[in-house]
Each structure stands twice: as structure tokens, then as C-alpha cells.
C-alpha positions as CSV (number, residue, x, y, z in Angstrom):
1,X,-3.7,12.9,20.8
2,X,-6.0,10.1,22.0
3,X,-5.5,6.3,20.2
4,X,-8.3,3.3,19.6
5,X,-7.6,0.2,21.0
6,X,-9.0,-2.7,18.6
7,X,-10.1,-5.6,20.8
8,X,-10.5,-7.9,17.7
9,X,-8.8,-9.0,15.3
10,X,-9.4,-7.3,12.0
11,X,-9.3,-10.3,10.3
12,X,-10.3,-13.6,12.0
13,X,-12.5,-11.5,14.8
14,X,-10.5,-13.4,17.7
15,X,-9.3,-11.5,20.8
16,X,-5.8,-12.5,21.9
17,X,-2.8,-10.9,20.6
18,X,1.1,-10.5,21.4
19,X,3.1,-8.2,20.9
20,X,5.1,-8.2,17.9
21,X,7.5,-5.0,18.0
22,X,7.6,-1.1,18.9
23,X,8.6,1.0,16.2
24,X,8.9,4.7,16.4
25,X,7.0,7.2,13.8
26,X,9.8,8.7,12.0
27,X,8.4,11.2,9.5
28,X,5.8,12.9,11.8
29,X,5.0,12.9,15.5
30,X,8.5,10.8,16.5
31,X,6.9,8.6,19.0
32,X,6.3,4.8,19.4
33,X,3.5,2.7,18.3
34,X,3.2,-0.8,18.8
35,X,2.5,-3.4,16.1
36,X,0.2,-6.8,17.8
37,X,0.2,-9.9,16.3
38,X,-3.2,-11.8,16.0
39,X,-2.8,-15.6,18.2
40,X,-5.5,-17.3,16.2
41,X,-4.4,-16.1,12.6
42,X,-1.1,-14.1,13.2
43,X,-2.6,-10.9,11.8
44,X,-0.3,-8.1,12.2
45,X,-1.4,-4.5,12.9
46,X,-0.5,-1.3,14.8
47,X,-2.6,-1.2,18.0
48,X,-3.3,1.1,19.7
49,X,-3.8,3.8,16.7
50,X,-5.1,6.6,15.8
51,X,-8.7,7.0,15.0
52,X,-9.9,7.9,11.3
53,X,-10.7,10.9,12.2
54,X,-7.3,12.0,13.9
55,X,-4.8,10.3,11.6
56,X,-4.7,13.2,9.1
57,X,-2.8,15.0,11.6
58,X,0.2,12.3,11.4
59,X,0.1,12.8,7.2
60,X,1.2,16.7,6.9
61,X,4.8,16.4,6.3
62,X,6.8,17.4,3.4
63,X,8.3,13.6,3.4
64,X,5.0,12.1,2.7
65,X,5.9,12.2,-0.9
66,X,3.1,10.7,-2.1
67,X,1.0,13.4,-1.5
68,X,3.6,16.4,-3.4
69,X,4.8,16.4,-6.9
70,X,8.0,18.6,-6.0
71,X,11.4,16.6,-5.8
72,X,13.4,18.6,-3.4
73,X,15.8,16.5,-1.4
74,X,17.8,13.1,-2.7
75,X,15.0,10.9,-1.2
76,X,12.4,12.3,-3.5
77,X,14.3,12.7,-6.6
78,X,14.9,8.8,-6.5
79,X,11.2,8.3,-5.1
80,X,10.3,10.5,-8.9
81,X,12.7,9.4,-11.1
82,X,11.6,5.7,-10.1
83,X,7.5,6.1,-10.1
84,X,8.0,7.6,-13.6
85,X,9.4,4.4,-14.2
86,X,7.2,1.4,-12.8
87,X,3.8,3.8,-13.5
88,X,4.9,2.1,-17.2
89,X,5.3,-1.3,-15.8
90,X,1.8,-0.9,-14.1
91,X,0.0,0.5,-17.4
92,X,1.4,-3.0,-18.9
93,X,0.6,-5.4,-16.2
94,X,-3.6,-3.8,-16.3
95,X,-3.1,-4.4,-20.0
96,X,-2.0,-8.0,-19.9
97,X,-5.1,-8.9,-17.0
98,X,-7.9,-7.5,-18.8
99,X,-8.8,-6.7,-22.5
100,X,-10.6,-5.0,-23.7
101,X,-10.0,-1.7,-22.0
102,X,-12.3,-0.9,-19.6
103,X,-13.4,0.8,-16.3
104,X,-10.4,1.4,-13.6
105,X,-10.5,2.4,-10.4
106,X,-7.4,4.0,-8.8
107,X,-8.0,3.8,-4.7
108,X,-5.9,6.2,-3.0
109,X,-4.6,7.6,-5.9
110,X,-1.9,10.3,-4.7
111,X,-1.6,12.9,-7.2
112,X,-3.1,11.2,-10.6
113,X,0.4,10.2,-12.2
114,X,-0.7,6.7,-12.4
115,X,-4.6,7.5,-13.4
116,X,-3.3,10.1,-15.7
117,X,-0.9,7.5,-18.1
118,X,-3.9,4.9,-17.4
119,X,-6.2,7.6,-19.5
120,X,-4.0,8.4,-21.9
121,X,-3.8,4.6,-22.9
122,X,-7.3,4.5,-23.4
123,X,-9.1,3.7,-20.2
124,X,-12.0,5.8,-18.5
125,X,-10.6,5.9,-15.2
126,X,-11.9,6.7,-11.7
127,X,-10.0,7.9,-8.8
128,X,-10.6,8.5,-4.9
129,X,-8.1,10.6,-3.1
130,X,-8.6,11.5,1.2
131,X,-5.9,13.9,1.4
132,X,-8.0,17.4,0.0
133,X,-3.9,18.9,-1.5
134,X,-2.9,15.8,-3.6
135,X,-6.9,15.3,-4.5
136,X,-6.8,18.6,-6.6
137,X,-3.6,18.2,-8.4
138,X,-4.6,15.0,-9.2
139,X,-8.0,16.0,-10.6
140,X,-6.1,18.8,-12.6
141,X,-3.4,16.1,-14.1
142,X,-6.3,14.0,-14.7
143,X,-9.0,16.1,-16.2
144,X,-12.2,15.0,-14.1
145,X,-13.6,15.1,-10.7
146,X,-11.7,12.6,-7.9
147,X,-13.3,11.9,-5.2
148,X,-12.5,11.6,-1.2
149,X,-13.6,8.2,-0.7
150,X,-14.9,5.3,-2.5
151,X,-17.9,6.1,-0.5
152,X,-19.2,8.7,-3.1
153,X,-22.7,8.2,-4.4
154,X,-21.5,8.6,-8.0
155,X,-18.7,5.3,-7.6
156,X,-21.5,3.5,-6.3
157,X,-23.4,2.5,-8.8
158,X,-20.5,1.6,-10.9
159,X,-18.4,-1.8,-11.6
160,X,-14.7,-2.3,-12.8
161,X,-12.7,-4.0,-14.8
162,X,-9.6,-3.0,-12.7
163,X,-9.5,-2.1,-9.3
164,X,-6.2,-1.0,-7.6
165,X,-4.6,-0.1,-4.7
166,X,-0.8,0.9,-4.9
167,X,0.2,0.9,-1.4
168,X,-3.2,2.1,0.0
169,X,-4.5,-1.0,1.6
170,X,-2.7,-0.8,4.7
171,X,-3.8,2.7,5.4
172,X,-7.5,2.3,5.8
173,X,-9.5,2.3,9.0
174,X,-12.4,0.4,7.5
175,X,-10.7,-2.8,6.0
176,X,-13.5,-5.3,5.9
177,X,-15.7,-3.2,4.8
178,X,-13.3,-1.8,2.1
179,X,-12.7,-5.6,1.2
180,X,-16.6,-5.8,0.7
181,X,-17.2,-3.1,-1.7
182,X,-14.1,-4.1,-3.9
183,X,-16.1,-7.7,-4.1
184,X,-19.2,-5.7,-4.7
185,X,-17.6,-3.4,-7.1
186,X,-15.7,-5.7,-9.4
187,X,-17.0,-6.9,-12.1
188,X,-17.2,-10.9,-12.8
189,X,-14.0,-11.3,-14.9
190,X,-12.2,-8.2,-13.3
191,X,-9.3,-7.9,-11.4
192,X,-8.3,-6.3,-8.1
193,X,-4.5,-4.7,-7.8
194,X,-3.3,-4.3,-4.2
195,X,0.5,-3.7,-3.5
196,X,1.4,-3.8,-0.1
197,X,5.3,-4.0,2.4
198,X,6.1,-7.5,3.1
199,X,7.2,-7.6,6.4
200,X,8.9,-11.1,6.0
201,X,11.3,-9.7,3.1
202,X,15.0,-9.9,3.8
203,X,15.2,-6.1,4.5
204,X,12.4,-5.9,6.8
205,X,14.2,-8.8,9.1
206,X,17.4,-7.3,8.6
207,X,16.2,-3.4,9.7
208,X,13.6,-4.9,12.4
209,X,12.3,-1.8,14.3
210,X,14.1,0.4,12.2
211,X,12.2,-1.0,8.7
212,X,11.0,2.1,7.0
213,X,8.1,0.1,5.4
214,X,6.4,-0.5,9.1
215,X,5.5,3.5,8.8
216,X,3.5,3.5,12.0
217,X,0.8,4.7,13.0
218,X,0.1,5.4,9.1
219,X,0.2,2.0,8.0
220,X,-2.2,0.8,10.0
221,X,-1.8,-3.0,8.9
222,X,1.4,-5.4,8.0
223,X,0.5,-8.1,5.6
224,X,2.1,-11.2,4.8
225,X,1.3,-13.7,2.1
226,X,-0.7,-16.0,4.1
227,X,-2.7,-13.5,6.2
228,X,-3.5,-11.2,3.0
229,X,-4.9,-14.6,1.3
230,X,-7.1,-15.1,4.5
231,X,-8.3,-11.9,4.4
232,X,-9.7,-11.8,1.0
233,X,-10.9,-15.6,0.9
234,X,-13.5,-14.3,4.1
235,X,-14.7,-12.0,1.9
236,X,-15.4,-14.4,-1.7
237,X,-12.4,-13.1,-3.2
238,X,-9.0,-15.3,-3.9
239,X,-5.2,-14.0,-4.9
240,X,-4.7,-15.4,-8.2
241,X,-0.9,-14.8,-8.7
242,X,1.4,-12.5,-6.4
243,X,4.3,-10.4,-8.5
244,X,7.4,-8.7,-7.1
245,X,8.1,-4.8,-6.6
246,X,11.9,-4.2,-7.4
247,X,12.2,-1.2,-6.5
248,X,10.9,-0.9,-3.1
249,X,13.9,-2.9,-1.6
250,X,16.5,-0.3,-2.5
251,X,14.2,2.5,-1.3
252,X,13.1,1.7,2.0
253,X,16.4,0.4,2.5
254,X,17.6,4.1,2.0
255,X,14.9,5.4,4.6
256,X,16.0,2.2,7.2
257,X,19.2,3.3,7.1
258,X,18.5,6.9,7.8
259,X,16.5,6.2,10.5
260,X,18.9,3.3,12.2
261,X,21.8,5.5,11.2
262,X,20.7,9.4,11.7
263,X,22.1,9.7,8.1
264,X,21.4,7.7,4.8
265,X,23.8,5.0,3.7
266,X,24.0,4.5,-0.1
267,X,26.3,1.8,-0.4
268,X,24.6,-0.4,2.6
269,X,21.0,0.3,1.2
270,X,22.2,-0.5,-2.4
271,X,23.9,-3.8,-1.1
272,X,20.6,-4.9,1.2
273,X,18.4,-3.8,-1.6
274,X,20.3,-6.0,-4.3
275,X,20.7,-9.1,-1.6
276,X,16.6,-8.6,-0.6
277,X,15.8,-9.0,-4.0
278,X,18.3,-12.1,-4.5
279,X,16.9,-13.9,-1.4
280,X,13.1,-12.8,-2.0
281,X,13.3,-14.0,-6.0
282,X,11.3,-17.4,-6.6
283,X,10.4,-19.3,-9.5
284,X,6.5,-19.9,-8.0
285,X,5.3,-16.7,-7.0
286,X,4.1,-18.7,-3.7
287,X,7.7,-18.6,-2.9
288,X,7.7,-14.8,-3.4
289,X,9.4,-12.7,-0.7
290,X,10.4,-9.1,-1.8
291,X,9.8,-5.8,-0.1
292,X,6.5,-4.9,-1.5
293,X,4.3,-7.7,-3.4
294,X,1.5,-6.9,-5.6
295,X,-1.7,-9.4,-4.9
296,X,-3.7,-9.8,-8.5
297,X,-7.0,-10.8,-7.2
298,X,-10.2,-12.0,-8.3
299,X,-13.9,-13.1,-7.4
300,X,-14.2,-17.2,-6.9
């Protein structure tokens, strides 16, 4: 299957990179894909990679949990048991950003768990889903119409209070542009979610190449604090306070191990999650260095 080459950096525009490391795809297609780092703003991203129209091909697994409600194997009992879990923590954190209730936007929204508790709390909510198998079963849970892309004539002419992005970011081909209509979209006092891998936590040093939370070539970028601040400053946005996601240590640490070991390790994934979390705590969120980080964003 034929790759794009970027020849600029997505976010600063400049043209020299390095490479950073080569990590195999190990939910899909089993082969390697190389992550560059930017020179001029140390960006990181997988380049070559597959085009937008190709990448669809490297989602159809039965590991991409995201996109199946079933919870077959031990991996997707814990990946259920623990999204019934912060999908409560989420509904509060929206809650305590904005009031009154209003409009929410749910960017990638898998299959409507998160949209669907959002509703019942007393939001009108909004979702966009690519993958056509997840899109209906979220627009069943949900009760209305999601749509394929935020591209949709109908999201168009509306503004949010909340826009959010739970581990959705890094997917998309069209970053900049995404970036834009998010600023375009929000309104004045709203707020922009986006929950991304930090590929500076303790767990994605310790597992390097192995990290399960590089998910090449479908994770198409690899933010860290600084460049994720960059990005959205270009584009007249700025990251108002950056919050921890607990969970996500122990669970990719399960999926590192499995893929550095052949076979998961419970007791070496429970230790690395507990001792990520310890070394990525901070009392200033600037400070923060867990797994995942969720950005709370706003317009200047």
C-alpha cells in the first residue's frame, strides 16, 4: 500500500527533520513506520504515512476497541470496565468548565458512550464518527444522526460550548485545518477538550519502540506539552490548564508489554503504570508528565 511523504512540518512549516524512532504496527499490518522529529520546533509525527484515503484499511481489526462495544478478551474487558469509569469523570470535568449546559461537540466519538451520558445530563450534543460500523451504534445509543466528519453542512453553521476530542487528535490527516474550525467553531467563552499519549511519560521512555501509545501509522502525530501549546497558539487558541489521565498508564503498559514480551505481563505493567503515574504527578500542571494529558483550551 503506497505512503505520503510530508515535506513540511505540520506545525512550524520548516523542512528538516531527524529521525526519532521506528516502531512496528502491532494491531494491523505488522510492519515499521517511522516517527520524524521536526529541527526547527521538534514536532513529532509518523512520516512516511498513509494517505487519508488509505488509512481505513490499517483500522479493521477486532483490537481497535474503540470502534466495538463487545468485551471479548482480558484487554477489552479492562479497556470497558475502565471507560465506564472516567466517561463519569469526563461528564464532571465539562460540568465544572462551562455552565450553563450547553452545545457539545464529541469529535471522533467511537460508539456514543461518552455523547450518550453527556445527553442524559442535559446537554444537546453533537457527534462526528469516520469509521461507518461504530457511527451507527453510536447514533442508535445516542438517538440522533452522527455524522462522518466535522465537515457536514449541518455542524457548520453551529458554535459550542464544549468541543472535545478524546484521543482523536492524533489521528487526523488534516490538522491545521482541523485546529481552524475548532477556533472557528467555539464559541467565545467555550472550551476545547483534546486528550492525547505523552510520549515523554515515564512509560513511553521506559517501552521506547515497544510503547503501545505510538500506534503507528494510526496515530499519525505524537504530542508533547510544548509542541501541542505551539500548535494551538498559531492558530489564536491557548491551553489553559493541562490535567492527568490515570488510567492510561496501566493500560498501555499492558499492550507495551505484550508487544516487547509476545505475552502480557500483569505484574510489570501494574508496577510501570503505578511508578509512571508517581514520576509524572506535579503540583503545577506545567509539570505534568503522565501517559495521556488532557489540554483544556480556549480562544485568546
Amino acid at each position: 500500500m503506497s505512503l505520503e511523504t510530508l515535506d513540511k512540518c505540520p506545525v512550524c512549516q520548516q523542512s528538516s527533520f531527524s529521525n526519532y524512532l521506528n516502531v512496528e504496527d502491532y494491531t494491523v499490518s505488522h510492519k515499521e513506520f517511522t516517527i520524524q522529529q521536526c529541527n526547527s520546533c521538534y514536532f513529532l509525527f509518523t512520516n512516511p504515512r498513509p494517505s487519508e484515503s488509505t488509512i481505513g484499511a490499517y483500522y479493521e481489526s477486532q483490537d481497535y476497541i474503540s470502534h466495538h462495544d463487545e468485551a471479548k478478551d482480558l484487554m477489552s474487558k479492562v479497556y470497558t470496565s475502565v471507560r465506564n469509569h472516567t466517561i463519569e469523570q469526563k461528564v464532571k470535568l465539562i460540568n465544572s468548565l462551562v455552565q450553563p449546559k450547553g452545545k457539545l461537540l464529541d469529535i471522533g466519538c467511537g460508539t456514543g458512550n461518552f455523547l450518550s451520558a453527556v445527553k442524559q445530563d442535559g446537554w444537546q450534543t453533537f457527534g462526528t464518527e469516520p469509521d461507518a460500523g461504530a457511527r451507527d451504534i453510536a447514533s442508535k445509543r445516542v438517538g440522533a444522526t452522527i455524522f462522518g466528519s466535522i465537515e457536514e453542512d449541518t455542524l457548520g453553521a453551529e458554535q459550542f460550548d464544549i468541543i472535545s476530542m478524546w484521543h482523536v487528535l492524533e489521528h487526523v490527516h488534516k490538522l491545521n485545518e482541523t485546529i481552524d474550525w475548532l477556533q472557528k467553531h467555539l464559541k467565545p467563552n467555550g472550551r476545547i477538550i483534546i486528550a492525547v499519549p505523552n510520549p515523554q511519560s515515564y512509560d513511553a521512555v521506559k517501552y521506547g519502540r515497544f510503547w503501545a501509545a505510538y500506534d503507528v501509522p494510526r496515530h499519525l502525530y505524537h504530542f508533547t506539552r510544548a509542541t501541542m501549546k505551539n500548535l494551538v497558539q498559531r492558530h489564536g487558541l491557548a491551553v489553559k490548564k493541562i490535567l492527568p489521565m490515570w488510567f492510561d498508564s496501566f493500560y498501555v503498559s499492558m499492550l507495551s508489554t505484550k508487544y516487547k514480551h509476545t505475552k502480557m505481563n500483569i505484574v510489570e505493567s501494574a508496577l510501570t503504570g503505578f511508578q509512571s503515574n508517581l514520576k509524572g504527578r506535579s503540583s503545577t500542571d506545567k509539570d505534568l508528565n503522565t501517559s495521556s494529558l488532557i489540554y483544556i483550551i480556549s480562544k485568546n
